[in-house]
matplotlib code that plots the C-alpha trace (Angstrom):
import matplotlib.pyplot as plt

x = [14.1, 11.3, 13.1, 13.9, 10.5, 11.5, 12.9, 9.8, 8.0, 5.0, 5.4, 4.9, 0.8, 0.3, 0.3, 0.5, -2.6, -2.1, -4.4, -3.6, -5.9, -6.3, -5.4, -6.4, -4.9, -6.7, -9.9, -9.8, -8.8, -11.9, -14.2, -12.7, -12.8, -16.2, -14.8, -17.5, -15.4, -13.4, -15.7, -17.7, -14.4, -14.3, -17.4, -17.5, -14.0, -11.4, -8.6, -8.5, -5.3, -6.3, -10.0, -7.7, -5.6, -8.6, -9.8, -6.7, -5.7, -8.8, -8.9, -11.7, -10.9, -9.9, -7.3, -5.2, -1.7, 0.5, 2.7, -0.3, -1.6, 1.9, 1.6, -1.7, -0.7, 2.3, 0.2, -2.6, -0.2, 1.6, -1.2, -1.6, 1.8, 1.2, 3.9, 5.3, 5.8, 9.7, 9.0, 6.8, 8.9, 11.9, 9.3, 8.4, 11.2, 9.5, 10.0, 8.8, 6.7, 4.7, 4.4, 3.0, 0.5, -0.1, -1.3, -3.3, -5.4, -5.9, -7.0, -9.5, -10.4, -10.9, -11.7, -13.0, -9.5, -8.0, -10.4, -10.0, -6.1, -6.0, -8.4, -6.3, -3.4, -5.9, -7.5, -3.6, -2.6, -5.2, -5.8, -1.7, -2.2, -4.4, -6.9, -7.7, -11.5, -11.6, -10.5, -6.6, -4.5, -0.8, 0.9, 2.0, 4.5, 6.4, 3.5, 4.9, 8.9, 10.4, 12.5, 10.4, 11.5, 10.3, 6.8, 6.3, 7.6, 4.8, 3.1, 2.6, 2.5, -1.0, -2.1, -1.2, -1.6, -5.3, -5.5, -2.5, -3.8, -6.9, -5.8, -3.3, -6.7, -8.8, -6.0, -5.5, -9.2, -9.4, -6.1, -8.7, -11.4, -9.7, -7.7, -11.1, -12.3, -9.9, -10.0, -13.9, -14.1, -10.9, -9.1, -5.5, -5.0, -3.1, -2.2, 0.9, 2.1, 0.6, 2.7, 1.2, -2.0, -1.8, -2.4, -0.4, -2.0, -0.2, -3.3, -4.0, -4.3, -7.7, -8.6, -7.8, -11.2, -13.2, -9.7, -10.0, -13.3, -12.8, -10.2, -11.8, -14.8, -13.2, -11.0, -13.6, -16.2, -13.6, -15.4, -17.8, -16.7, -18.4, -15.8, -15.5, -12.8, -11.4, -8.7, -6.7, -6.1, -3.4, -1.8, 2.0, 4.3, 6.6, 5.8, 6.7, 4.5, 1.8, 3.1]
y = [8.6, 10.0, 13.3, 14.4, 15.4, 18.6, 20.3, 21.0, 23.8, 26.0, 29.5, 32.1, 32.3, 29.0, 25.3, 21.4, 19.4, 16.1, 13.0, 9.5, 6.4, 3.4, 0.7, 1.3, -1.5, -4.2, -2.4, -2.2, -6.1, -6.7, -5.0, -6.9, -10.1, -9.5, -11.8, -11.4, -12.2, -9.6, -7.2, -8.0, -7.9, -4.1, -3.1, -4.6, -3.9, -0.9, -2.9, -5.3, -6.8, -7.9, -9.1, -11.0, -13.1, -13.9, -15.4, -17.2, -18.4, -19.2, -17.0, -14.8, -10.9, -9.6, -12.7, -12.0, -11.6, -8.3, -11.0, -12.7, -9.6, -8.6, -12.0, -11.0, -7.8, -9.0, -11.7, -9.4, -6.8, -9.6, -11.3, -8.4, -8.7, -12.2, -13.1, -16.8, -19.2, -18.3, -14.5, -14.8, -16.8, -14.3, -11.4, -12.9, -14.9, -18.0, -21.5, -21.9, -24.4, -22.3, -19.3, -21.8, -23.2, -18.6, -18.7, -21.9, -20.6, -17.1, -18.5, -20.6, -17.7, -15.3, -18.0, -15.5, -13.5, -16.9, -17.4, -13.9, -13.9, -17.2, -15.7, -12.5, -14.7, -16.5, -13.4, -12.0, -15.5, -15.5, -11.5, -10.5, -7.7, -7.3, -4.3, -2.3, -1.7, 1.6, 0.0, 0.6, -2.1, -3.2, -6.0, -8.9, -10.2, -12.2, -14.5, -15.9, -16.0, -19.1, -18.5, -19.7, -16.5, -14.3, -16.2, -16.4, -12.9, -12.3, -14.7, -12.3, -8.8, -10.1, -10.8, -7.5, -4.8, -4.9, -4.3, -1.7, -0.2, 0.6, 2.0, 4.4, 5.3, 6.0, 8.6, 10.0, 10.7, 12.1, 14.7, 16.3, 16.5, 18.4, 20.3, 21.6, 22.5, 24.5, 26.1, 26.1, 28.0, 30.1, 29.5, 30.9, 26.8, 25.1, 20.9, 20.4, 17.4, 13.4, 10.3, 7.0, 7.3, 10.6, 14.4, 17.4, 21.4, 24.0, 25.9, 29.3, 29.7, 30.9, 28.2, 25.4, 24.2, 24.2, 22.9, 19.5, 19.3, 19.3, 16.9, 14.6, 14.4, 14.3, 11.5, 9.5, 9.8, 9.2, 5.9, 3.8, 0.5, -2.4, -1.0, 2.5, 4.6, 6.3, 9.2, 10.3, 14.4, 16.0, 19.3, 20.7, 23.5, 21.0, 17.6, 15.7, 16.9, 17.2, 13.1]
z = [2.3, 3.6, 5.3, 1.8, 2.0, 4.7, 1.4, -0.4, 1.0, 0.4, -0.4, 1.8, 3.4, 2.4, 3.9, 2.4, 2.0, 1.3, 0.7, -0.2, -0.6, 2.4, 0.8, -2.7, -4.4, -1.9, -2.2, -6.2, -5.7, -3.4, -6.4, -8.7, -8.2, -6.2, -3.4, -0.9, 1.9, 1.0, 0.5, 3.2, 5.6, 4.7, 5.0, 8.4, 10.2, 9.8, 10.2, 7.6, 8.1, 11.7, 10.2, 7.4, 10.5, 12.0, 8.7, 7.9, 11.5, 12.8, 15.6, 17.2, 16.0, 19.4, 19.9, 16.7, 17.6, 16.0, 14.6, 13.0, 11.4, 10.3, 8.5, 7.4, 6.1, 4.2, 2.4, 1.9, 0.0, -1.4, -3.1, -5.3, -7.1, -7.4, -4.7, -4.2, -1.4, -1.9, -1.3, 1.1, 3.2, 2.5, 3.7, 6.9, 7.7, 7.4, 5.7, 2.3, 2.9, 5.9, 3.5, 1.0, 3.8, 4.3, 1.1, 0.1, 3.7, 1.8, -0.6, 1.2, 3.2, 0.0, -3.4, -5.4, -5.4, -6.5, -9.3, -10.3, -10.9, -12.7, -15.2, -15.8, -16.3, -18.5, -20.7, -21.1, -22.6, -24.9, -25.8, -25.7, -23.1, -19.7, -19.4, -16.2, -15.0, -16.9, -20.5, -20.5, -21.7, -21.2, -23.6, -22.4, -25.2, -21.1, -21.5, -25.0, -24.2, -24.2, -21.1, -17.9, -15.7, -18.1, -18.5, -14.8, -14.2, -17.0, -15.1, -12.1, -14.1, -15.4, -11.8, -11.1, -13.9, -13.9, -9.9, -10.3, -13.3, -12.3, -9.4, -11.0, -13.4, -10.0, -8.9, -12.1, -12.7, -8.8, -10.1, -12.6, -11.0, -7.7, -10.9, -12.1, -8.9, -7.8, -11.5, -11.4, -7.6, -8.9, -6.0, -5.2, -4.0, -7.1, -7.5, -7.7, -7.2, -7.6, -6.2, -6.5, -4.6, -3.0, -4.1, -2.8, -3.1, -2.0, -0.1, 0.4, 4.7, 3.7, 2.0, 3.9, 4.7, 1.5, -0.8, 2.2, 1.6, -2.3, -2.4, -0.2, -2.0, -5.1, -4.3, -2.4, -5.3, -7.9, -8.8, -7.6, -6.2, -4.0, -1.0, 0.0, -1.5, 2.0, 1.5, 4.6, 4.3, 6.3, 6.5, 7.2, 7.1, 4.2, 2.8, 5.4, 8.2, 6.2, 4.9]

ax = plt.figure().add_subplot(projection="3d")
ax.plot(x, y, z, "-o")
ax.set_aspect("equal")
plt.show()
């Protein structure tokens, strides 16, 4: 899917830069739920996955495995969306009841995160939607169905809308801010293009220093959160080199 990307070029004199957030969604978790563990993981080690297998298994940082931190990683992303011993296992290849034992150890390793997603499960029950950091809300009317896949698929929306949400807010409020700048400095550079958690400007050769610097900054200082915001920026001839 990803060489689809070759087709969309820049015009003539100008280049791709493009920026997407590390991790977003596990940092907006981290703020959160104000897991220190969490938040203290990322401010102390880059890799987080790696720092998150030692946690779990128990094992000095410099010992963890690449099939540990593969495990790692998938619980890590698959905490977010509120993933269950049954899809975990199918993720890693794994028996249910080891991906159960994954989680009740990430858990044990991070109980603030665990806290924090039983109560938006909790304050979507009771208020009939969830809300993200910055105040947006999305129903819930799964919570109240009468057909137990739809309440535990509900279920797991609540776990995950806030962290989501806010994270879809944090680029959306980056996308104007690097709009007005460009607008502001009346540069030939124009936005065009937001996916997820990443910008793409079609820049002026000129400009390629100062429009990196402003959508760096723009995206780093989007908000403020108890974890650093990082934003990777590269630069191509077409999407996909500069993916």
């Amino acid at each position: 899917g990803r060489l689809i990307r070759k087709a969309f070029v820049p015009k003539p004199g100008c280049v791709f830069l493009d920026a997407d957030y590390s991790q977003i969604e596990l940092r907006v978790l981290a703020h959160m739920s104000g897991d220190e563990n969490l938040i203290e993981a990322y401010r102390e080690a880059e890799d987080i996955h790696r720092m998150t297998a030692s946690k779990v298994f128990h094992v000095p940082l410099e010992e963890v495995t690449p099939l540990q931190r593969r495990n790692a990683k998938a619980v890590n992303f698959g905490i977010v969306y509120g993933i269950s011993s049954f899809g975990l296992g199918q993720d890693l290849g794994i028996s249910r009841k080891e991906a159960e034992a994954y989680i009740q150890q990430y858990f044990e390793t991070y109980p603030g995160i665990h806290e924090f997603l039983n109560r938006c499960v909790e304050d979507a029950k009771e208020k009939g939607y969830s809300v993200t950091m910055f105040g947006r809300r999305r129903p819930m009317p799964e919570l109240k169905s009468s057909n137990f896949m739809q309440r535990s698929f509900g279920e797991r929306v609540a776990m995950n809308a806030p962290i989501q949400g806010t994270a879809a807010d944090i680029i959306k409020i980056a996308m104007i801010r690097v709009h007005k700048k460009l607008k502001e400095g009346n540069y030939k550079s124009r936005l065009i293009l937001q996916i997820h958690d990443e910008l793409l400007i079609e820049t002026h050769k000129d400009e390629i220093d100062e429009v990196k610097q402003i959508l760096e900054t723009e995206m780093v200082h989007a908000c403020d959160l108890a974890v650093p915001l990082i934003a990777e920026v590269k630069q191509g001839i077409n999407w996909y080199e500069a993916k």
